[in-house]
GUMARKOL-953595 format. One record per residue: x, y, z of N, C-alpha, C, O, CB in turn. Coordinates in steps of 0.1 Angstrom, whole numbers, plus 5000, padded with zeros to 4 digits. Glycine has a CB too. Example, Ala and Ser with C-alpha at 12.3 -4.5 7.8 and 13.67 -1.06 7.14 Angstrom:
REM residues 2
513249435078512349555078513249675078514249675085511349555090 512849785071513749895071512950005079513450115080514149945057 
END
This chain:
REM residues 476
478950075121480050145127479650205141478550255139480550265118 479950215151479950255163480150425162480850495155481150165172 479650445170478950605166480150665179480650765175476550635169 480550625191481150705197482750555199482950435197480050775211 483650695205484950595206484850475218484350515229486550695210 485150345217485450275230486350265234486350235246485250195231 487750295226488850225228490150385234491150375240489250125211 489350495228489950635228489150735228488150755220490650665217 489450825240488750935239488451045230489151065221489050975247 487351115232487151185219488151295220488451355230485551235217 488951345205489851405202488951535194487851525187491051305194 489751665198489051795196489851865185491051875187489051895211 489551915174489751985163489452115169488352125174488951935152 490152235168489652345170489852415155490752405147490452425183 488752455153488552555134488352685140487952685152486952525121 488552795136488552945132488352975118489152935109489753005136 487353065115487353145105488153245103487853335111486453185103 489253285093489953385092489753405075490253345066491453355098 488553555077488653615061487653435063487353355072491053665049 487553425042486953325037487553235037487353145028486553335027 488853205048489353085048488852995061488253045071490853115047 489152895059489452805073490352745077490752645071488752725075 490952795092492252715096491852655106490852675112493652785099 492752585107492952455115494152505122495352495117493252305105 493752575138494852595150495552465147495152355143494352605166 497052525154498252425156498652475170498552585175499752445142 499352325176499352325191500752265189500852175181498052245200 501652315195502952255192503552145207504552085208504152395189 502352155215502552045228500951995227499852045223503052135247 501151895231499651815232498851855247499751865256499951625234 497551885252497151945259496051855266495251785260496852055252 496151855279495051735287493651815290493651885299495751655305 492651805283491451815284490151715295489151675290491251805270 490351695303489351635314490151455312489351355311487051665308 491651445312491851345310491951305299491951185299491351285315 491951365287491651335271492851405266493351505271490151405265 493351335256494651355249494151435237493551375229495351205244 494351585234493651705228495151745221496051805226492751845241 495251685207496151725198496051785187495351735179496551655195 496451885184496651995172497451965163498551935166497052135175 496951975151498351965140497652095127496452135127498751745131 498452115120497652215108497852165097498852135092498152365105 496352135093495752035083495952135065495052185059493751995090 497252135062497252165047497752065038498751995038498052265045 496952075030497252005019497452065004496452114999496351925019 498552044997498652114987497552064976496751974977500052114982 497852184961496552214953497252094945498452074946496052384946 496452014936496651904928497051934915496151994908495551814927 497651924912498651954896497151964885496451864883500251764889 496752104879495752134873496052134855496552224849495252274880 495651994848496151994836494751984832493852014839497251884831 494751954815493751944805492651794810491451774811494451934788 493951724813493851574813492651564830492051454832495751494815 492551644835491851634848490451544847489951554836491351784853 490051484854488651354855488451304842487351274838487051394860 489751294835489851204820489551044827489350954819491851214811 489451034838489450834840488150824841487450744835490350734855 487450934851486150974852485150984839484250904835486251094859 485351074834484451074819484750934813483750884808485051214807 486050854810486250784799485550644810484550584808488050794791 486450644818485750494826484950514836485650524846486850404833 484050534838482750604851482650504861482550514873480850634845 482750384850482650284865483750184875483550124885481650174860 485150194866485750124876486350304881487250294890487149974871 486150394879486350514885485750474897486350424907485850644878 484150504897483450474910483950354915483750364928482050454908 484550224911484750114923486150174929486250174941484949924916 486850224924487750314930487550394944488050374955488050404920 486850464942486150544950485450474963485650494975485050614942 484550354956484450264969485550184976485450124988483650174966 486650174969487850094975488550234987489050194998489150044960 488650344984489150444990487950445003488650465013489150574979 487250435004486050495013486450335021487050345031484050535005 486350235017487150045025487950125034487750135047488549895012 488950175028490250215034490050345047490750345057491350275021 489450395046488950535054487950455062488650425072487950685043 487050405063486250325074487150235079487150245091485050245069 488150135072488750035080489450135098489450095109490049955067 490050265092490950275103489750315120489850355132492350425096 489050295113487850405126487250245133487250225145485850565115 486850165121486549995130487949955139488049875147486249825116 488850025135489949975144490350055155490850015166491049955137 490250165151490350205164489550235176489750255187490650285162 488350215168486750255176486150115182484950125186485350315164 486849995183486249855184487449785193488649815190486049775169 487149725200488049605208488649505200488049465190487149515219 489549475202490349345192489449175194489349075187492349325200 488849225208487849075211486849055203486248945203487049075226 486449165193485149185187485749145170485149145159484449375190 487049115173487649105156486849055145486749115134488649015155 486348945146485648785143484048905136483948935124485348625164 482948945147482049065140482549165134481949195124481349125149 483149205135484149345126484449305116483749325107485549415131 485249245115485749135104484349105093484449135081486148975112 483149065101482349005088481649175085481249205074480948845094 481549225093480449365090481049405079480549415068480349505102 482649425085483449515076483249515056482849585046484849465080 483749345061483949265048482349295039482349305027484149075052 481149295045480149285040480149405037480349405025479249235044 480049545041480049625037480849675029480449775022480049655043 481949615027482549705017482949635003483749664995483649765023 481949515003481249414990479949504986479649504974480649234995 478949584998477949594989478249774986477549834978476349534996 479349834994480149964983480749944974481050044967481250054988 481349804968481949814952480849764941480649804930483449704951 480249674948478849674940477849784936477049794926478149604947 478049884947477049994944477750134948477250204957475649964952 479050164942479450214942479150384943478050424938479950144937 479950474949479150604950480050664935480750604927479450714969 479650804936479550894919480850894918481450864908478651064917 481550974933483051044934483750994944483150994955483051204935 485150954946485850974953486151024970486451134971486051034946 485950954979486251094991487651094995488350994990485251095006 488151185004488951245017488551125028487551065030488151415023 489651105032489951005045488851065053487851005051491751005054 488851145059488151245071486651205073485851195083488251425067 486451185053484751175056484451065059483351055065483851205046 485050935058484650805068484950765074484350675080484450715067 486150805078487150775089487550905099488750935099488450725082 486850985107487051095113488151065124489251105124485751135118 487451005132488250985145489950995144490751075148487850835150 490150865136491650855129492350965126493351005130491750785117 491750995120491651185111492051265124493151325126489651255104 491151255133491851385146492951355151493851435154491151405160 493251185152494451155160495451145153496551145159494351055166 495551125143497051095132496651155121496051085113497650905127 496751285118496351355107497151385095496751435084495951455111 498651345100499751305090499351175083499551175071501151285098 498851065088498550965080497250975071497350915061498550855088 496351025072495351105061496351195053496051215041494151205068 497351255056497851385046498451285036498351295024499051525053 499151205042499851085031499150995023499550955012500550995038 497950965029497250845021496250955012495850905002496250705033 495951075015494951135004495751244993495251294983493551225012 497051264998497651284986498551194975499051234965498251374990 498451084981499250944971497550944962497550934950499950724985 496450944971495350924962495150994951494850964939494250934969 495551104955495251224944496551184935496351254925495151404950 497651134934498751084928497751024917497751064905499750974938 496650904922496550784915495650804906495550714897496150674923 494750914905493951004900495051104888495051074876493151104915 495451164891496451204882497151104871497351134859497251254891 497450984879498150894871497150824860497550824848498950794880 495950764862494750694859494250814848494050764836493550674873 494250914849494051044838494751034829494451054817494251194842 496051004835497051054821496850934812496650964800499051074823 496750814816496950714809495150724796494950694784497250564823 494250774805493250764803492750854790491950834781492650774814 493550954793493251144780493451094763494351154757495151304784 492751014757493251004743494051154740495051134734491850984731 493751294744494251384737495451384739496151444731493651484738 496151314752497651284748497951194745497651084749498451304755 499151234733499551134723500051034732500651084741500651174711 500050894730501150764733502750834739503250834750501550674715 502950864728504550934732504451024741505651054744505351004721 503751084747503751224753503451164767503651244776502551344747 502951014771502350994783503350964796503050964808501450884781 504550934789505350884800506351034808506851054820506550764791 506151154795506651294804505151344807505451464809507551434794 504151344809502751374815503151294831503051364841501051304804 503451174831503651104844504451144853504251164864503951004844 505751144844506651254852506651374856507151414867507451274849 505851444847505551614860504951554868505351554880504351774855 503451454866502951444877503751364889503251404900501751384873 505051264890505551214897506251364906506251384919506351094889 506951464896507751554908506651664911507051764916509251644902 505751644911504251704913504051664929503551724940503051624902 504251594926503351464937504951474950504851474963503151214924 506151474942506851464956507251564961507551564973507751404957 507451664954508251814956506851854968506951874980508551954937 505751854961505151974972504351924982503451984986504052084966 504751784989504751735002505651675004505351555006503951685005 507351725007508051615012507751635023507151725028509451595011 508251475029508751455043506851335047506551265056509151665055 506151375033504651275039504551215027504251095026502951365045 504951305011504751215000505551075001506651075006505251294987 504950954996505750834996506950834987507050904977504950724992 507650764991508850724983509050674972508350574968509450664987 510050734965510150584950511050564949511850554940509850594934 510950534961512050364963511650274962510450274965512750324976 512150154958511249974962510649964974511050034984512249844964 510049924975509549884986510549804995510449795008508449824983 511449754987512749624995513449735007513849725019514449564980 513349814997514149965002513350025019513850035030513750124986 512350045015510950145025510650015036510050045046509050205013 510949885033510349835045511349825059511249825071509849685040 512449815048513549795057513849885069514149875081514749805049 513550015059513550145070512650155081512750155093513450265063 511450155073510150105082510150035094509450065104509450015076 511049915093511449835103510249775112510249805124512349915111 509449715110508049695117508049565121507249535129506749735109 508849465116508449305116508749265130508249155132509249205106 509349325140509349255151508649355159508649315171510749215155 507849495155507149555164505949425170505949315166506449685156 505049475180504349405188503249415183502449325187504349445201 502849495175501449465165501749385150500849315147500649635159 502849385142503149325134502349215125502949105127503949295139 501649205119500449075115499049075120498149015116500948935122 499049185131497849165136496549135127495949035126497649285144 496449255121495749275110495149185101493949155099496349335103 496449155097495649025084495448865095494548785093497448975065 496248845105495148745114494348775121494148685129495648665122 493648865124492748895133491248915122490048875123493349035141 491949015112490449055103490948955087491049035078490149295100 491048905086491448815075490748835065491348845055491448675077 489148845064488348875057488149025052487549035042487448835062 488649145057488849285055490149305051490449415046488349375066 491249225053492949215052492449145035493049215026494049085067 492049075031491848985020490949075010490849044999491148845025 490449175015489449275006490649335000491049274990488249395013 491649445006492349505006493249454996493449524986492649515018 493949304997494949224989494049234976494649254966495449074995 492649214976491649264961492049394954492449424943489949284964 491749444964491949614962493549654954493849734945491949694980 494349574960495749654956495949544942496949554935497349644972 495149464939495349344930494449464917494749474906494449154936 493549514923492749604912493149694906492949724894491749654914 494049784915494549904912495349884904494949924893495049974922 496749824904497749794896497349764878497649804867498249664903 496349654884495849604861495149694862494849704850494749424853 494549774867493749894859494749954852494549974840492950004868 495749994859497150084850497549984839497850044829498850134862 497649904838498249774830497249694814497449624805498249624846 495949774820495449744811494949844796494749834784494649694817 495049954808495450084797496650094793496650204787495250224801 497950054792499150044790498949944778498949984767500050014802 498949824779498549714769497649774754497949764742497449614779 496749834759495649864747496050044742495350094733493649834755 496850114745497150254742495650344738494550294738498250254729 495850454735494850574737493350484727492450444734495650764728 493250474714492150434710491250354718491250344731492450384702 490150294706488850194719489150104727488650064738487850114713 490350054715490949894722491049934743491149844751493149844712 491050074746491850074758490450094764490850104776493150184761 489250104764487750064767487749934766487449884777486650134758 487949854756487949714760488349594768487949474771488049694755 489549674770490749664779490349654793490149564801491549784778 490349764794489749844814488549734817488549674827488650064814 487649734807486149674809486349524811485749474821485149704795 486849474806487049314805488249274817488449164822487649264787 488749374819490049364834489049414848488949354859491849534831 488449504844487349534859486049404863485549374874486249704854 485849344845485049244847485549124852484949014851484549214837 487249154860487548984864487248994883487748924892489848924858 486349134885486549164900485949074908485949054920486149284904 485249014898484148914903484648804910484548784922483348864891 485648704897486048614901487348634914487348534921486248544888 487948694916488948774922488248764937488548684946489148944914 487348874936486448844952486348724958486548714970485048854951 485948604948485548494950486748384955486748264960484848464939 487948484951489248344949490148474957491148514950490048284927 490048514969491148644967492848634970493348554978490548754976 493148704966494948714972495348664985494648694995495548864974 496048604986496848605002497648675003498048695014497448495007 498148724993499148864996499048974993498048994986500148864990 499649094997499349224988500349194977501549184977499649384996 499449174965500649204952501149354949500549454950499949154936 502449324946503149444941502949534926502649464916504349404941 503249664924503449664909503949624899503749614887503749724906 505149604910506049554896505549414894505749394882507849544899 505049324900503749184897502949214888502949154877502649144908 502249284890500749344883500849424872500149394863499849424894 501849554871502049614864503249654857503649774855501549664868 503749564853505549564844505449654837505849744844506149434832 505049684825504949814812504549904820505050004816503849814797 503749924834503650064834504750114849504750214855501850114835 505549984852506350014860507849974855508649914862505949964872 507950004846508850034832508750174831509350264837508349954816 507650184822507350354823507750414835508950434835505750384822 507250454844507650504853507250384869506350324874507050654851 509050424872509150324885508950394897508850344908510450264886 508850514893508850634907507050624910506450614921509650844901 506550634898504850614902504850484907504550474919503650644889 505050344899505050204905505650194924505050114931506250124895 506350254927507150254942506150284946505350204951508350344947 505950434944504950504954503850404957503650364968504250634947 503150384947501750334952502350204957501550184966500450314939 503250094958503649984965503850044987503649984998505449944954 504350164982504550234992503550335001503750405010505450304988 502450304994501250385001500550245004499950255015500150514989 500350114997499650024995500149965015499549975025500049924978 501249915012501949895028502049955038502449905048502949865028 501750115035501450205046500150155054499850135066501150345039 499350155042497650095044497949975059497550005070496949975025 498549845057498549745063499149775074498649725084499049665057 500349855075500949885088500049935095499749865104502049975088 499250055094498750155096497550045104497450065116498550275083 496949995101495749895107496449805109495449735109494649835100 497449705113498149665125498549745138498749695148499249615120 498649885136499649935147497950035155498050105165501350055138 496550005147495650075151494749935159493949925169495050185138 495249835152494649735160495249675169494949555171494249655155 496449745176497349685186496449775201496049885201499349725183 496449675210495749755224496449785232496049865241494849705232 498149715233499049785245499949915242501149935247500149675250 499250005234499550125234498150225236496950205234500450145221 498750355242497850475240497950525229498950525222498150575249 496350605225496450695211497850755206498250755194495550815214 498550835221499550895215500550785215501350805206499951025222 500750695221501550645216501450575203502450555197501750595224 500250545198499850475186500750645173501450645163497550435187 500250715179500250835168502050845169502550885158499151015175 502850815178503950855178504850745166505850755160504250855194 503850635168504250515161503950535144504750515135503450375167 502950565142502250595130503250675121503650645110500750675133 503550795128504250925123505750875117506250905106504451045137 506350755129507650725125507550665115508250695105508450635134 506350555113506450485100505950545088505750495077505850365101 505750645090504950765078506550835074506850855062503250925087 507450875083508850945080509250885072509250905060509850945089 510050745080510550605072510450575063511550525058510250515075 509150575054508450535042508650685031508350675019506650475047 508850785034508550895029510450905020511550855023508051025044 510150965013511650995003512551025011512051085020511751114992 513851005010515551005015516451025005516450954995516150865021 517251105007518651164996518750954992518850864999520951285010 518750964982519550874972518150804969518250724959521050774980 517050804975515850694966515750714951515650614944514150714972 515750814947515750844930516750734924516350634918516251034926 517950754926518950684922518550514923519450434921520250744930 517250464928516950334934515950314930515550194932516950324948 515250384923513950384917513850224904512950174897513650564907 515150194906514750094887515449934893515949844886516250184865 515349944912516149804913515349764919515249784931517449784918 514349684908513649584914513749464906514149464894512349634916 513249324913513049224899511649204887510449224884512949094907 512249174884510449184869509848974871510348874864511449244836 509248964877508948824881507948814868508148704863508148794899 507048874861505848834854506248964842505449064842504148844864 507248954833507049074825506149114816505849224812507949094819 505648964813504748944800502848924807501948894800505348764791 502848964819501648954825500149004820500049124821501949004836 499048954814498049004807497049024818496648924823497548914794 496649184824496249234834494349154833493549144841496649424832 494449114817492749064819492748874825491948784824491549084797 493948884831493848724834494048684853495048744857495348634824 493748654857494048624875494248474871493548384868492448664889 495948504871496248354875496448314887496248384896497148304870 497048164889497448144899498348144909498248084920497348104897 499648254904500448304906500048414917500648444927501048324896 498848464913498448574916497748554927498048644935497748644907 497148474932496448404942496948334961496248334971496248304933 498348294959498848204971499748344980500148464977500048044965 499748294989500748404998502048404996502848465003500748405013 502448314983503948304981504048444968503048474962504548104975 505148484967505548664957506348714964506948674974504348804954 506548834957507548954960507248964976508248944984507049124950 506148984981505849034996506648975003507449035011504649015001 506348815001506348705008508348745008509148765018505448544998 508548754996510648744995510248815004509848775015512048794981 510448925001510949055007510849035027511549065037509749184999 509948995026509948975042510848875050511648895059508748915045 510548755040512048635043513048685047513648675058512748565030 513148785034514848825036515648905047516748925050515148905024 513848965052514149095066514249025075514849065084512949205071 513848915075514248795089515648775089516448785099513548625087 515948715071517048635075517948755074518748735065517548505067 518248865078518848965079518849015095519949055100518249055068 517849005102518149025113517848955121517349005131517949105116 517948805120518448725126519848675133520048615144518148665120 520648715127522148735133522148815146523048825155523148825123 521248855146521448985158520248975166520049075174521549165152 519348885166518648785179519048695180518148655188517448745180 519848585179519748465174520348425190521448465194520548415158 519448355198520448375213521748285212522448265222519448315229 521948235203523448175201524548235191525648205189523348045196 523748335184524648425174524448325161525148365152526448455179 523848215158523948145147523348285135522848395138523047995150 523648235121523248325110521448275107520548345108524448305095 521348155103520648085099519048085104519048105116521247985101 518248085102516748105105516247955112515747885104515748135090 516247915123515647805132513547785118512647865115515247915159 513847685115512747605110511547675113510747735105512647475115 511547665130510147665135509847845135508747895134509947595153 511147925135511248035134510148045116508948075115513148085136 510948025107510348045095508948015092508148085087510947965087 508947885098507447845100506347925108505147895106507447725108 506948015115505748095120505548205112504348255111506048135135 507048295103506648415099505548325084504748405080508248545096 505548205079505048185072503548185074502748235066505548105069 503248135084501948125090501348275093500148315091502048045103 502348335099501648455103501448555094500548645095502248505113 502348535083502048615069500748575065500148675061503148585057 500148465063498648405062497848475062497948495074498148335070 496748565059495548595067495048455075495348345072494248655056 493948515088493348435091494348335103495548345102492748385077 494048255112494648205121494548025117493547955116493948265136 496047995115496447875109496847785117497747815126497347875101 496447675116496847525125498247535127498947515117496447345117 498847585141500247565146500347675148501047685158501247515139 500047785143500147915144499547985163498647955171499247975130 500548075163500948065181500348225179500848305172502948045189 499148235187498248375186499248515190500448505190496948365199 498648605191499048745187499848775175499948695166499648805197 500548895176501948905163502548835161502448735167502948985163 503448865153504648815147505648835157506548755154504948875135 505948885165506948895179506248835188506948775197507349055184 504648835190504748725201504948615201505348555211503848705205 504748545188504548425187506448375184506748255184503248405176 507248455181508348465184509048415198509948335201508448575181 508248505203508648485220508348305227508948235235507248625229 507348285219506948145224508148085220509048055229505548055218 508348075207509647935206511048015209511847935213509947845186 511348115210512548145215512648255223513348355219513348145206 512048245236512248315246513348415248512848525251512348235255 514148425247515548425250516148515237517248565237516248245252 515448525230515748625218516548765223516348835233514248675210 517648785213518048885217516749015213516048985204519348905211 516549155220515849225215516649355220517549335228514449205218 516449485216517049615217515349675226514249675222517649715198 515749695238514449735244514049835238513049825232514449755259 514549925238514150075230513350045217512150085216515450175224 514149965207513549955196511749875196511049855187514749885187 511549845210510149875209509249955212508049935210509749815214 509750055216508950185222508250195207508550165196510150355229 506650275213506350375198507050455198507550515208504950455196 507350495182507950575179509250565178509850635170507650635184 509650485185511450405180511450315173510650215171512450335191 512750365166513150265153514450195160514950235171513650355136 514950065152516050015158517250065147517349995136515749855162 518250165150519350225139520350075135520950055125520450375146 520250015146521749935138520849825129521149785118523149835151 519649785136519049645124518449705113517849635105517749535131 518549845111518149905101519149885090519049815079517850045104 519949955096521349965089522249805086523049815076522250075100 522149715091522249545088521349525078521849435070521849435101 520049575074518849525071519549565056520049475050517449585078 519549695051519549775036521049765037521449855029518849945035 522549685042523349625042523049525033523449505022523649595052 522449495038521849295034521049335022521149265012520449185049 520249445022519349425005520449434995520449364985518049575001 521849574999522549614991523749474986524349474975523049764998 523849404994524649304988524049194979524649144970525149254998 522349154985521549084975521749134961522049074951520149084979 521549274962521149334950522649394939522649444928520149454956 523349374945524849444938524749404925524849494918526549384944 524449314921524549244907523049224895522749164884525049074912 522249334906521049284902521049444889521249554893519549254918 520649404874520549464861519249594860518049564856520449334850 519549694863517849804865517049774855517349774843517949984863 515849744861515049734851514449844841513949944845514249694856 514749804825514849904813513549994813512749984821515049824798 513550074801512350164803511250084794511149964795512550334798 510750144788509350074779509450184769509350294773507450074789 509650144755509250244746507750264745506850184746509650214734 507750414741506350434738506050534728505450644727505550474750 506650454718506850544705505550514698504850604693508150504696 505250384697503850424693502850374704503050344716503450374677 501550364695500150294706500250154702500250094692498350354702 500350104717500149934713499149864710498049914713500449844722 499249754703498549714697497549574704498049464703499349714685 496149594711495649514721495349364709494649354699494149604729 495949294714495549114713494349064722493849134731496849014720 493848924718493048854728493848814735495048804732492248754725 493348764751493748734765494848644760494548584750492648674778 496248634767497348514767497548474780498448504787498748544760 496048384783495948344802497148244800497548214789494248254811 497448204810498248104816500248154820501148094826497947964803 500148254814501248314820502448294814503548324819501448264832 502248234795503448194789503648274775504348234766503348044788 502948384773502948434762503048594768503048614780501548374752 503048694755502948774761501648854758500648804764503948834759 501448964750500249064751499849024736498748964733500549254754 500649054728500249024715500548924705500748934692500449124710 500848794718501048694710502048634707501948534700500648714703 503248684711504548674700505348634719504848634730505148884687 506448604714507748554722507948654730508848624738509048534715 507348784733507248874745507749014738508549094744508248814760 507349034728508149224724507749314730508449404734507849304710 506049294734505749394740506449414756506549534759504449384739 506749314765507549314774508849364773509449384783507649224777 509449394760510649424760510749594753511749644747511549304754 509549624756509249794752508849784738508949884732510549914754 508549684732508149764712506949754715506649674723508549664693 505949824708505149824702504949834691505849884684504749864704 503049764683503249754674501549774668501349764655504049644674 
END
């Protein structure tokens, strides 16, 4: 890691002791220090919902706890190699990265950290995006407990989730993530034709491809304690699902998989925890595209960051939206990596399609509805990690620009920090008509503890064997 900034000047934190506390001055204008962009914000973060169930994942599972911890610390270093490094240096960053943060899940640390402690720099300049990504963490910690506490009964786990869900959103709106779909949060988000857009996963392909591991782990960890309920069976479970990280590394995602992919029964159980983490997971990716873009300044990067941290954050009516998603794999056995799980085609992959062909009507320099081939062909490529034969360098809007010059664009809606209101509003148009007909997905009984089976790989059976009950909430 590069010990001082190249890309940004160093940003100043001012602390005061007041009494045995410590605050963090707030500056309500940004202030020029010898040419240096000197920003204040006041760094609080609320206290974490204090139950019985507290480091229940810790005591019961110690060690994919700790690979956890090293996946969190990936995420906290990634944003500082990006911001602290030239985009020309991608290709070395890329491999350092990648190696390093193979030999932190291998040798993972005891506990957990705070964005701040490996990722500082980031931390001074967008300190709203640490407040969001380390309280969704502490979400995931909370959630990983409940499932984890034998001392709460089966039945009792799905209202343990729910305090923790209005836990988690009541005492940070406006930064806690949403539990909305993600179909929902991207739209608003609105990022696919920004000018960093893709950078990320084609530039660092190999640290973009850790990450798609990472969000592939998180999910069957929840999925596998769901499967096996409070007894041993759910030690056998975790252990034999953490033991597929291996092969996983070796074969990894091209996509970020979703919850509702990875984790059906526990995004049944609750869909408001499933959103969120879909919605912190794609924060991640934006957040290191828009840090590895170079034709903006810090503040402008921070102005950009913040919008897409709003955007993604809860809105009057997401509750009511929490159960409309599709269930692609209901019967999915979290100890198997198939092949489904593997290609850049899934949920991500739709979901993006569909933001094209939605606001395509409204570039299309002839007004046609329809997506031009070579158009598709690029967001396919550029969705890729890694840089693909045909594929036209920079973002996803540059390489736009090559085959159709002439595109309509809303100049504003490229500024940092601007959103574009009407392709927003076309965009969640277009999800709301896809979706009119589409049936909410039901809850999951959890009347009793389910009953763990051997693995049903290949993607045609369900958990325990049978024509799919456990998919359709019984246990047994």
């Amino acid at each position: 890691m590069p010990s001082t900034p190249k890309r940004s000047c160093q940003l100043v934190s001012l602390m005061v002791v007041l009494g045995s506390a410590i605050a963090v001055l707030t500056a309500v204008a940004t202030t020029n220090l010898s040419g240096c962009s000197a920003h204040f914000e006041q760094r609080n973060m609320p206290a974490a919902l204090r139950r019985g169930y507290n480091t229940a994942f810790f005591d019961r599972h110690a060690r994919p706890y700790r690979a956890q911890a090293s996946i969190h610390i990936a995420h906290a270093v990634q944003h500082d190699y990006l911001l602290l490094t030239p985009l020309a240096d991608h290709a070395r960053v890329d491999a350092e990265s990648d190696a390093r943060y193979l030999s932190d899940f291998e040798n993972p640390p005891r506990i957990g950290p705070e964005m701040m402690t490996f990722g500082p720099h980031t931390g001074q300049a967008a300190w709203r995006v640490y407040q969001a990504i380390d309280w969704t963490h502490e979400h995931h910690d909370q959630t990983y407990d409940i499932l984890a506490d034998a001392g709460i009964p089966w039945p009792e786990k799905a209202r343990a989730t729910r305090d923790s869900v209005e836990w988690y959103l009541e005492r940070l709106r406006g930064t806690a993530r949403s539990p909305a779909p993600l179909d929902v949060t991207m739209r608003r988000a609105g990022t696919m034709m920004k000018p960093y857009f893709t950078l990320f996963r084609n530039q660092y392909p190999r640290s973009s491809t850790f990450f798609f591991f990472a969000h592939w782990w998180h999910p069957v960890i929840y999925e596998a304690m769901m499967i096996a309920g409070n007894d041993l069976e759910q030690d056998e479970a975790v252990a034999v699902t953490h033991a597929t990280s291996n092969q996983v590394l070796r074969d990894r995602p091209q996509r970020m998989l979703l919850s509702r992919e990875l984790m059906p029964r526990y995004a049944r159980m609750s869909p408001e925890s499933a959103n969120i983490f879909d919605n912190l997971h794609m924060l991640h990716g934006i957040v290191y595209d828009i840090l590895a873009y170079e034709g903006w300044s810090i503040d402008d990067k921070r102005a950009e960051l913040y919008r897409v941290v709003d955007a993604m954050s809860e809105k009057p009516g997401d509750r009511e939206l929490v159960r409309r998603f599709p269930e692609p794999f209901p019967t999915m056995d979290p100890r198997c990596y198939e092949p489904w799980m593997r290609g850049m085609d899934g949920e991500m992959s739709r979901i993006m399609r569909e933001m094209l062909e939605e606001m395509w009507p409204m570039m299309s320099p002839d007004g046609s509805r329809e997506v031009p081939a070579a158009v598709a062909e690029q967001a396919r490529l550029k969705l890729t990690p890694g840089q693909q034969p045909g594929e036209h360098p920079g973002s996803f809007h540059d390489a736009l620009m090559r085959i159709v010059p002439n595109m309509k664009m809303a100049p504003e809606s490229m500024r940092p920090g601007a959103g574009d209101a009407h392709m927003t509003k076309m965009m969640l148009e277009g999800w709301r008509s896809r979706t009119a007909n589409m049936p909410s997905v039901p809850g999951i009984s959890m009347a009793e503890d389910p009953k763990l089976a051997g693995p049903a790989c290949g993607g045609s059976a369900s958990i325990d064997g049978t024509s799919g009950d456990v998919a359709k909430g019984e246990t047994r």
